[in-house]
Kinemage of the C-alpha trace (Angstrom):
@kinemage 1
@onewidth
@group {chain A} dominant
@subgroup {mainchain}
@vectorlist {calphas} color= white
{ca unk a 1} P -7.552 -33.771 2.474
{ca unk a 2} L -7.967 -36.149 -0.520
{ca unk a 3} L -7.955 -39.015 2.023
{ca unk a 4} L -10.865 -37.439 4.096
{ca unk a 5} L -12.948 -36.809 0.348
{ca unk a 6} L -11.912 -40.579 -0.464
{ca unk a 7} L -13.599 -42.018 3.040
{ca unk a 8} L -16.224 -39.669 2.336
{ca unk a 9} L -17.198 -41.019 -1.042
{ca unk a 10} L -16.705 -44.302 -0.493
{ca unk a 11} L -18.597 -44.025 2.474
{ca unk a 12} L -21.490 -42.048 0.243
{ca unk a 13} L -21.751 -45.232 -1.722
{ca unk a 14} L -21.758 -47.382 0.153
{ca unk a 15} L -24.658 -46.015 2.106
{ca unk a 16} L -26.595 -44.869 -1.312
{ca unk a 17} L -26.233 -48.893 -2.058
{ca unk a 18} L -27.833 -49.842 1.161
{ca unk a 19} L -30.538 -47.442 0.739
{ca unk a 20} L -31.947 -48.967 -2.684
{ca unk a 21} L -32.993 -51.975 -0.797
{ca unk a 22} L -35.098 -50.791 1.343
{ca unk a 23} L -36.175 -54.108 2.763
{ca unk a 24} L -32.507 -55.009 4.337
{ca unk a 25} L -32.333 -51.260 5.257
{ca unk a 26} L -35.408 -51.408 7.289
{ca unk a 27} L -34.684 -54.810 8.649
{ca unk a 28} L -31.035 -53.177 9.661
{ca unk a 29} L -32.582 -50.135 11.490
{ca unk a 30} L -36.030 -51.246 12.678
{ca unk a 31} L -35.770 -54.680 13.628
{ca unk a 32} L -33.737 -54.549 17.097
{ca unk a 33} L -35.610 -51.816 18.461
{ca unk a 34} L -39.108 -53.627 17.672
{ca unk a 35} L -37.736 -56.807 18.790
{ca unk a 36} L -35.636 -56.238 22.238
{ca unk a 37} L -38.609 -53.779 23.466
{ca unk a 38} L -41.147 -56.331 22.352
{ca unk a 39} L -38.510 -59.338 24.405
{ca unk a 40} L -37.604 -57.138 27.812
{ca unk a 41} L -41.849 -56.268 27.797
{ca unk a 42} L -42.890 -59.581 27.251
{ca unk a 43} L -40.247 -61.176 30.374
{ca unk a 44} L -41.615 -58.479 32.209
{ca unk a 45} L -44.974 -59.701 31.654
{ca unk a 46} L -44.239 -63.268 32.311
{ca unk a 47} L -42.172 -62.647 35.127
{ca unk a 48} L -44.823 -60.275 36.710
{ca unk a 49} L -47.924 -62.993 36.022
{ca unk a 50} L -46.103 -66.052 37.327
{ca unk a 51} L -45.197 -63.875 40.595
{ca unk a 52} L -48.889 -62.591 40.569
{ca unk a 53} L -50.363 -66.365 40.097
{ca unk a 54} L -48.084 -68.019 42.481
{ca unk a 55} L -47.832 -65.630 45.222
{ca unk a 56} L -51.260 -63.602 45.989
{ca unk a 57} L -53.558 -66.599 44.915
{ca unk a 58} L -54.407 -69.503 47.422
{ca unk a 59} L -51.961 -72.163 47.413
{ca unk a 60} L -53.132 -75.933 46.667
{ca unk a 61} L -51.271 -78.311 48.158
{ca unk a 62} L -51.795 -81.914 47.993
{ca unk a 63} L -50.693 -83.840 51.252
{ca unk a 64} L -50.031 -87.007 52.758
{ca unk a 65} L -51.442 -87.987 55.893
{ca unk a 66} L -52.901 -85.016 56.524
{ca unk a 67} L -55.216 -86.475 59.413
{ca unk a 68} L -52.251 -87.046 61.579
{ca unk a 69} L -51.563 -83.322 62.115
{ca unk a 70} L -54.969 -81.313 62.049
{ca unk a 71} L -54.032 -78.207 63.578
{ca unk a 72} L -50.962 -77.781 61.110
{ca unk a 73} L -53.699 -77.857 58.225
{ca unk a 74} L -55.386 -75.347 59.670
{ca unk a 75} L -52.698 -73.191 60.221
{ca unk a 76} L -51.507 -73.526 56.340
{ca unk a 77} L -54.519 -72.824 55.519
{ca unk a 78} L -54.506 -69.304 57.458
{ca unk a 79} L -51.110 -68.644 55.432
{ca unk a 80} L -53.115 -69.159 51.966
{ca unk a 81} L -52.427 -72.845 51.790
{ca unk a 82} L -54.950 -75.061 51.552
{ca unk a 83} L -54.571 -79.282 51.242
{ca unk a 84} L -55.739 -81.101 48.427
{ca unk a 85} L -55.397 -84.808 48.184
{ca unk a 86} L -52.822 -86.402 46.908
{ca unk a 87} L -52.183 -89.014 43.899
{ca unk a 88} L -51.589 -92.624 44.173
{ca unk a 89} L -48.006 -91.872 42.523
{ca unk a 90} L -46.955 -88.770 44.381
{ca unk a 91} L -43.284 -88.973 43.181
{ca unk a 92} L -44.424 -89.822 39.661
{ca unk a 93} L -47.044 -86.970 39.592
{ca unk a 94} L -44.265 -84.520 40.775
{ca unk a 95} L -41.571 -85.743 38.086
{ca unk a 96} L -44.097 -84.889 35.207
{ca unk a 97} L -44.999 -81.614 36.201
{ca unk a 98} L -48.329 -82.155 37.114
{ca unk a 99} L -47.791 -81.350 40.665
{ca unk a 100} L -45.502 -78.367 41.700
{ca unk a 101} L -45.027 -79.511 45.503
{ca unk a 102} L -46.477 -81.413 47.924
{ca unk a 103} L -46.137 -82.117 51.763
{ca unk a 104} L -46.118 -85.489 53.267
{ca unk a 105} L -47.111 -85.640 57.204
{ca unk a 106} L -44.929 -88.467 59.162
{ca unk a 107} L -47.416 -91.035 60.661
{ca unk a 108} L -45.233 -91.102 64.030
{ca unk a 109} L -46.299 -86.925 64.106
{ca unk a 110} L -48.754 -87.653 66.616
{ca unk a 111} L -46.809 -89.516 68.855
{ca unk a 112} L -43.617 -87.301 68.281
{ca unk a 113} L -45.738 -84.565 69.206
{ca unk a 114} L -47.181 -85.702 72.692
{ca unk a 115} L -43.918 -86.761 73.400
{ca unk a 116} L -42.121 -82.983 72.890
{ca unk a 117} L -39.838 -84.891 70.078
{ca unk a 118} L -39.632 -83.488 66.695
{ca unk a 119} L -42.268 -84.331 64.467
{ca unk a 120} L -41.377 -85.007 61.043
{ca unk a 121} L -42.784 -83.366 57.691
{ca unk a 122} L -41.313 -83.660 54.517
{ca unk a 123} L -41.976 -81.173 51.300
{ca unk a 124} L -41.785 -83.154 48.341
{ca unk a 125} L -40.621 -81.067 45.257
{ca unk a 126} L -38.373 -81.737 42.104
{ca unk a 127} L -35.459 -79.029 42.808
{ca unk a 128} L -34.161 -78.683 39.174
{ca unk a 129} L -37.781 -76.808 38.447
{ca unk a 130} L -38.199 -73.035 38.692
{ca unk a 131} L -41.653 -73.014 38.721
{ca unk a 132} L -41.618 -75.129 42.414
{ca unk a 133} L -39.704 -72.820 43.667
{ca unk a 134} L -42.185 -70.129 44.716
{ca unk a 135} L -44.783 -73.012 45.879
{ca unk a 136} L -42.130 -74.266 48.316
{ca unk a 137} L -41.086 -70.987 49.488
{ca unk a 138} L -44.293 -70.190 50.791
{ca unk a 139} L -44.715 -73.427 52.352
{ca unk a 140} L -41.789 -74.007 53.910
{ca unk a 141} L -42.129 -70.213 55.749
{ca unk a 142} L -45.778 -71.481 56.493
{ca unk a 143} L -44.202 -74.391 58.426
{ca unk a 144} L -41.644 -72.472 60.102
{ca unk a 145} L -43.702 -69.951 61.346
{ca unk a 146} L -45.648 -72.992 62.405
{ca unk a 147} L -42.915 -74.584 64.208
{ca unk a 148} L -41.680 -70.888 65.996
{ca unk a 149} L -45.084 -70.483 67.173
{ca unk a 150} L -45.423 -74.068 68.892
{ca unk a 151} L -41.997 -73.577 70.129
{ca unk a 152} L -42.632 -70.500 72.159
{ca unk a 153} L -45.872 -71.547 72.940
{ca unk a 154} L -44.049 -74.701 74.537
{ca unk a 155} L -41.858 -72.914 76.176
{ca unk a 156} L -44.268 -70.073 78.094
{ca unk a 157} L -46.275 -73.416 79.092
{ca unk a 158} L -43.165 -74.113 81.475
{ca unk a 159} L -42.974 -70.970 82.620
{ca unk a 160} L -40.014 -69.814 80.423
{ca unk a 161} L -39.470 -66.696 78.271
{ca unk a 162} L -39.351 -68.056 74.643
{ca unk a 163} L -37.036 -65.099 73.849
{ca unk a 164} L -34.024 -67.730 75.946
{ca unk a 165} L -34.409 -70.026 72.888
{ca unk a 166} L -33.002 -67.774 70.514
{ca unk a 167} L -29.712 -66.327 72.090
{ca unk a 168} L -29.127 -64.082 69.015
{ca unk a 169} L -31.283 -61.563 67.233
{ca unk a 170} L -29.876 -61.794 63.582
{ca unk a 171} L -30.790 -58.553 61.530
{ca unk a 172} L -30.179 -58.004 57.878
{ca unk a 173} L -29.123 -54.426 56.647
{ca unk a 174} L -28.936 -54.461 52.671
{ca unk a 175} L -26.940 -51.533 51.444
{ca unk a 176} L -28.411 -52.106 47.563
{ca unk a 177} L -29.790 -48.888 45.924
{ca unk a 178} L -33.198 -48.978 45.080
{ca unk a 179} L -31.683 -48.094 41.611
{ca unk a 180} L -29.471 -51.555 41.997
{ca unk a 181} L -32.504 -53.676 43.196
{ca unk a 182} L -34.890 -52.104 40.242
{ca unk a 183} L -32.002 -53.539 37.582
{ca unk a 184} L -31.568 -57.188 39.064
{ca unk a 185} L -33.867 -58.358 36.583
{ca unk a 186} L -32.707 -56.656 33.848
{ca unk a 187} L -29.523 -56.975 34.268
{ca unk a 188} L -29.296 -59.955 33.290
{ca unk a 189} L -29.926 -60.138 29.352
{ca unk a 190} L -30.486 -56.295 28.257
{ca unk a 191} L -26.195 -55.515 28.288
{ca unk a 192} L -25.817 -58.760 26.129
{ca unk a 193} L -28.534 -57.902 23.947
{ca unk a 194} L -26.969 -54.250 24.014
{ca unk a 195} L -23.652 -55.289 23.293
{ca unk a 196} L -24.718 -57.542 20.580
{ca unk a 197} L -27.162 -54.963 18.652
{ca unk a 198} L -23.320 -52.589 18.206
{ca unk a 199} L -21.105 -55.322 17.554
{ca unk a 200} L -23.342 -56.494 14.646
{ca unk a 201} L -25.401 -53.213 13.661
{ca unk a 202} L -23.411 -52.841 10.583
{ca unk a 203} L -23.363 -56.548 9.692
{ca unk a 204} L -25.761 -55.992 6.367
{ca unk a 205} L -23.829 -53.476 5.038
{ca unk a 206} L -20.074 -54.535 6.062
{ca unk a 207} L -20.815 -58.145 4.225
{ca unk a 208} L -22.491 -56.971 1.424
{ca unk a 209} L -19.362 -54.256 0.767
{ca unk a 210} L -16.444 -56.959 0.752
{ca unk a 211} L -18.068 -60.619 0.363
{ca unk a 212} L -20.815 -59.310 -1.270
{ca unk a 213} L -18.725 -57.010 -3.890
{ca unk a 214} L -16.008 -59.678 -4.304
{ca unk a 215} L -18.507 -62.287 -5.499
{ca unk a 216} L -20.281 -59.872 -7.661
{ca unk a 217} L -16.594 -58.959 -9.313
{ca unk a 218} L -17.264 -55.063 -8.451
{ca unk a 219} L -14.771 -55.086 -5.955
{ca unk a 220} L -12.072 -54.734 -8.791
{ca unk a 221} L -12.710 -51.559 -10.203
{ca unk a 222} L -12.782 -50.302 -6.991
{ca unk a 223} L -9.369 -51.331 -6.047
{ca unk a 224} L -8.302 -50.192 -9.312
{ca unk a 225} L -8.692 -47.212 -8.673
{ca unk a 226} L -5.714 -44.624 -6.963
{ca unk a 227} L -7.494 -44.012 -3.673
{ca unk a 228} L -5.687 -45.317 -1.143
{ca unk a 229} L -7.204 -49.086 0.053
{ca unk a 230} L -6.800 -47.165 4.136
{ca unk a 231} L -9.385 -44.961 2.848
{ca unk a 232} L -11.773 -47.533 0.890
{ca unk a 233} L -11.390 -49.688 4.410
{ca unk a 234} L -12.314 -46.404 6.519
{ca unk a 235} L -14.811 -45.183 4.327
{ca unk a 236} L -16.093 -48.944 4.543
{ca unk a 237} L -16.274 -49.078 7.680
{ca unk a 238} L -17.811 -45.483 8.592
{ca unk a 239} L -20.985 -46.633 6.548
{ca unk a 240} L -21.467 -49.376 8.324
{ca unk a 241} L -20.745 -47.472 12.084
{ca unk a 242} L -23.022 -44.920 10.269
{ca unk a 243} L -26.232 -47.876 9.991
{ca unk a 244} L -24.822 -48.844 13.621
{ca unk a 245} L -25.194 -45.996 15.172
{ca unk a 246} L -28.731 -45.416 13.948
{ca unk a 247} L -29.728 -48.884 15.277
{ca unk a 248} L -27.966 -48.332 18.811
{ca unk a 249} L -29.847 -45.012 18.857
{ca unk a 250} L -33.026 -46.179 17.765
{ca unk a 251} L -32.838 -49.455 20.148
{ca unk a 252} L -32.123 -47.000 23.345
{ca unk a 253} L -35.232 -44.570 22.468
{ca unk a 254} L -37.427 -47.807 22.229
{ca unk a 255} L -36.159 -49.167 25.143
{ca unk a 256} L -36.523 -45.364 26.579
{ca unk a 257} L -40.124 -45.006 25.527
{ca unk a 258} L -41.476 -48.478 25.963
{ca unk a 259} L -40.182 -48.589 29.853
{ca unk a 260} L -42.189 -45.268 30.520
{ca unk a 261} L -45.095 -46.737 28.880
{ca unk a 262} L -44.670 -50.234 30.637
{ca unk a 263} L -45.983 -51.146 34.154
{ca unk a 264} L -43.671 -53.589 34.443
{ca unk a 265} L -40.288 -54.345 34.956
{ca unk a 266} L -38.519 -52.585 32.041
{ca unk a 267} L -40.412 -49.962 34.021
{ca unk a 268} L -37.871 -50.125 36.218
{ca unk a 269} L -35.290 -49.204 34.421
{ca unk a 270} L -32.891 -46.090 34.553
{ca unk a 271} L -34.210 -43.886 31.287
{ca unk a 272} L -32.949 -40.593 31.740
{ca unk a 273} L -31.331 -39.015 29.399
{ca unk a 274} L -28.196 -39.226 31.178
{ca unk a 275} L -28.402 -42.881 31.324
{ca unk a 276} L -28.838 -43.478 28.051
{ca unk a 277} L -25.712 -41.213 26.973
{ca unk a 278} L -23.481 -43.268 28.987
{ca unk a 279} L -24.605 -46.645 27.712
{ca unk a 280} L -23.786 -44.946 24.096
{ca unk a 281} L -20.548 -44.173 24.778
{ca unk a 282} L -20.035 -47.425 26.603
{ca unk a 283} L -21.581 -48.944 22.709
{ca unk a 284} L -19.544 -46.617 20.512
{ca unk a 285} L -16.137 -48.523 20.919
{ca unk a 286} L -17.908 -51.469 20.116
{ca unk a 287} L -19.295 -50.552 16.669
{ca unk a 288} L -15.679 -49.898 15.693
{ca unk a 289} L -14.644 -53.117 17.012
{ca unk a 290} L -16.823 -54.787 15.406
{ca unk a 291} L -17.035 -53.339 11.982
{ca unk a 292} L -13.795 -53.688 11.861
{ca unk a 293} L -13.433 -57.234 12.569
{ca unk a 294} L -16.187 -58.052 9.943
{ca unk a 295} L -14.084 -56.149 7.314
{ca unk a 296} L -11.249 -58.616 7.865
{ca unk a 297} L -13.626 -61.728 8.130
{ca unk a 298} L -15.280 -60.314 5.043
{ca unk a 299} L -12.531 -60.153 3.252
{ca unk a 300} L -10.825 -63.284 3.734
{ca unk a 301} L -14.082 -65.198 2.915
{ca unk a 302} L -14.389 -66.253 -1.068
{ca unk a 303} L -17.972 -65.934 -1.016
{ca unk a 304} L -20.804 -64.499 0.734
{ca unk a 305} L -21.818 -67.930 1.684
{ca unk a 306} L -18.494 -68.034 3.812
{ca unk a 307} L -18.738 -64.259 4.889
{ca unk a 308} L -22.300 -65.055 6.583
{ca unk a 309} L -20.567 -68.483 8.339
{ca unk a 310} L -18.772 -66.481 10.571
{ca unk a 311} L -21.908 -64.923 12.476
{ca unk a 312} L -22.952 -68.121 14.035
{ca unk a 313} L -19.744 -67.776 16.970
{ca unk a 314} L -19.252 -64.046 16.535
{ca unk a 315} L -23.106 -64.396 18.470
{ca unk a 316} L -21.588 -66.041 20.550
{ca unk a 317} L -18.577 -63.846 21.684
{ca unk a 318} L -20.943 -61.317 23.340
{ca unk a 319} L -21.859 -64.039 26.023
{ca unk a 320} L -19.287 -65.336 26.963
{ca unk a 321} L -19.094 -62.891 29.930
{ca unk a 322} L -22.655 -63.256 30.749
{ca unk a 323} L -22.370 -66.372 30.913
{ca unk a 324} L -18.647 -65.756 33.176
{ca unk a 325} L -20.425 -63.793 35.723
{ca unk a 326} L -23.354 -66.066 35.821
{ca unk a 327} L -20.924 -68.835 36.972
{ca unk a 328} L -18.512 -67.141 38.921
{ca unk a 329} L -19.090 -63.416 40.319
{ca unk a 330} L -16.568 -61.426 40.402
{ca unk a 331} L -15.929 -57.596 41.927
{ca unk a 332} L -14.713 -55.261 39.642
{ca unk a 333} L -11.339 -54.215 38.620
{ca unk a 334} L -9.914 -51.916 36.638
{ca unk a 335} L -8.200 -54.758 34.549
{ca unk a 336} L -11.473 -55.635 33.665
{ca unk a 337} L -12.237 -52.305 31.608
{ca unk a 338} L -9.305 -53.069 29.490
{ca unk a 339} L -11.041 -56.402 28.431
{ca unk a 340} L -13.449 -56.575 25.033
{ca unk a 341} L -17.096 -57.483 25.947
{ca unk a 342} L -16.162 -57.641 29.740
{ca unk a 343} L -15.459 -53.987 29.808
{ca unk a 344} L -19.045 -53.338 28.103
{ca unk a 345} L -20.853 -55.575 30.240
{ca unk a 346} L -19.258 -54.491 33.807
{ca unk a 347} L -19.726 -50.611 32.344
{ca unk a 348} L -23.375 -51.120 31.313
{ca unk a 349} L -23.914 -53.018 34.487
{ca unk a 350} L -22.772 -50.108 36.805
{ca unk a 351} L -24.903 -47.107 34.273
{ca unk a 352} L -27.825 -49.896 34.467
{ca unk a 353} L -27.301 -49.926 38.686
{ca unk a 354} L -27.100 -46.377 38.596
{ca unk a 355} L -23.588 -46.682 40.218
{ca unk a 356} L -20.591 -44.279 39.736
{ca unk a 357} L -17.966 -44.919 36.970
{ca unk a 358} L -14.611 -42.871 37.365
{ca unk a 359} L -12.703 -40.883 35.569
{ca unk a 360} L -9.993 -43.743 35.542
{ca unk a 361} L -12.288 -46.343 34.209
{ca unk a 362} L -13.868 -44.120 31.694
{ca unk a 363} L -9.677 -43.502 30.170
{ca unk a 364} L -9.346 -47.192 30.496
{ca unk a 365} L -12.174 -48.198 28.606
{ca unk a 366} L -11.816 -45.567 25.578
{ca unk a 367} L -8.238 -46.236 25.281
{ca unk a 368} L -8.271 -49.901 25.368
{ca unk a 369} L -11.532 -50.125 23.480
{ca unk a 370} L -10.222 -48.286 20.441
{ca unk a 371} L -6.868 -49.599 20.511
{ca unk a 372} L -8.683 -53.031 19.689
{ca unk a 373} L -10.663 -51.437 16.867
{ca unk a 374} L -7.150 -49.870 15.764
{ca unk a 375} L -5.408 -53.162 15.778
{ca unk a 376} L -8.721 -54.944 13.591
{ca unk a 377} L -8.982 -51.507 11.409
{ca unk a 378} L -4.914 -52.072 10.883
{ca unk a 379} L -5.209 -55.989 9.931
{ca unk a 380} L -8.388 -55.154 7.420
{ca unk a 381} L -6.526 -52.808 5.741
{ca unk a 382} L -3.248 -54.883 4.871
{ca unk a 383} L -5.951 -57.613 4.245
{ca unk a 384} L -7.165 -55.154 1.200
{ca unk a 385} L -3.978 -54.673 0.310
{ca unk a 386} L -3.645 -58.057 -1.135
{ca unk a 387} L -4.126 -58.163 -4.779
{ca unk a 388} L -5.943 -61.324 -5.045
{ca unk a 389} L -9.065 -59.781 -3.044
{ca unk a 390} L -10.381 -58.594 -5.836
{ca unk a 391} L -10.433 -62.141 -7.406
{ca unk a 392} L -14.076 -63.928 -6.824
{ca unk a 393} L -13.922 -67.336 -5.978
């Protein structure tokens, strides 16, 4: 019972602490769900206007030798494409972004063409740019719609049925929910930024109660005290899960509310109620986890200088399997559930595709999850255990 009252008050204190300055207390609890709203809405937006832009407006092309193939012209201009003429330095205008893409018509396509040979036409583009890529799309199913047509055209003109040219009628079933297509784009950056906002939600207060104390010299007393350190840890740490948890909660209603209010592609997102339970039990582990490990780092730093070092990689930790699964896909596996940050962003994945999570994986998770924040809650408390913690400097 007296350990219970000690994480209690120790927790009280911490929190009371926190609550005088209101300016880090508002920055902890309002700024990630102003900013990741404000982020996911404005991609949305961007996304949404480069699609709008590129795709439904007519398409400007400049083109080379564009009197050797008049009917093509006209036929790209049908599909939305129209020709423009092109620079003196084509290549040149294309490597500094002035020009998107461009088509250059083969000088022999007259000749190839009487002649029933292929005729050659080239689209000029610089690959490693994503805003060509919609440009060239559209083009390049211009021309091949183009080249189809002629073909069976061609081919009736001798008397044949242009359906002998193509052997094989390929068809394309997708099995993707619409729930899995709707998240493509989102999932992408919101588990990262999800994961991220619970394994550093109780960064202000966590720092400030070790580094912060231990540079101040108020530490001392505190250890000085006959509460047991397990207890000044816990109750440590459940005041900064406490500020966590209120950020995690506030960042899922904003991303809740803003998505019905949006008519873009956070619109898209899964916001039920339901939804947004799973992804906070998916975040829960990872509060512990990571309050836990900034108690340790906290309290093997001598200052609060070298406290605050530490958050430039622990940033980083979160994407390292974003980046993983960027760069090599991989099905899940239960394995994978046992595995910090992997197991959040394959579980937040799956509640974000509206796809099924088992019983199994749901044991897997919780058990491996907390067995982590065990192990760092274990390691912070023989870390407070050392006397010379409560030295500064």
């Amino acid at each position: 019972m007296n350990m219970f009252r000690t994480v209690f008050t120790v927790m009280r204190k911490e929190l009371r602490e926190l609550a005088r300055d209101r300016r880090t207390l508002a920055l902890s609890l309002l700024l990630t769900p102003l900013l990741y709203p404000a982020l996911i809405l404005g991609m949305g937006y961007l996304t949404e206007k480069r699609v709008r832009t590129q795709v439904d407006k007519t398409l400007s092309i400049p083109v080379v030798g564009a009197e050797h193939a008049p009917n093509l012209v006209k036929f790209l201009a049908t599909n939305g494409i129209t020709p423009a003429p092109a620079p003196a330095s084509l290549d040149a205008s294309i490597r500094s972004q002035e020009i998107d893409a461009a088509l250059r018509i083969s000088p022999d396509y007259a000749e190839d063409w009487r002649n029933g040979r292929p005729a050659l036409v080239e689209i000029i583009r610089d690959s490693t740019r994503r805003d060509a890529d919609i440009p060239t799309q559209r083009l390049q199913a211009a021309l091949n719609a183009y080249s189809q047509q002629v073909g069976a055209l061609r081919l009736l003109a001798r008397g044949v049925d242009a359906s002998v040219a193509r052997p094989v009628n390929v068809g394309l079933q997708d099995m993707a929910t619409p729930e899995a297509k709707q998240g493509m784009l989102l999932s992408v950056m919101l588990p990262y930024l999800l994961i991220l906002t619970s394994f550093i939600g109780g960064v202000y207060l966590i720092l400030d109660a070790t580094a912060g104390e231990r540079e101040r010299q108020s530490l001392e007393p505190l250890l000085a005290t006959p509460a047991a350190r397990s207890a000044i840890v816990s109750g440590k740490i459940a005041a900064a899960c406490v500020i966590g948890m209120c950020t995690v909660v506030l960042t899922l209603l904003s991303l809740k509310f803003s998505s019905q209010f949006s008519t873009g592609v956070a619109r898209q997102l899964d916001v039920s109620f339901i939804a947004m339970a799973k992804m906070l039990v998916v975040l829960l582990p990872m509060l512990f986890i990571g309050t836990s490990l900034l108690t340790y780092l906290a309290a093997s730093a001598k200052s609060m200088k070298e406290a605050q070092s530490h958050m430039t990689w622990l940033m980083l930790l979160p994407m390292i399997p974003t980046f993983a699964l960027m760069a090599n896909p991989v099905k899940s596996q239960l394995w994978q559930f046992a595995v910090p940050f992997l197991a959040q962003n394959q579980l937040l994945l799956k509640v974000i595709r509206n796809e099924y999570i088992s019983a199994q994986t749901w044991l897997i998770y919780v058990a491996a999850a907390f067995g982590v924040a065990a192990l760092l809650w274990f390691a912070a408390v023989r870390r407070y255990q050392q006397e010379k913690l409560a030295i500064a400097g």
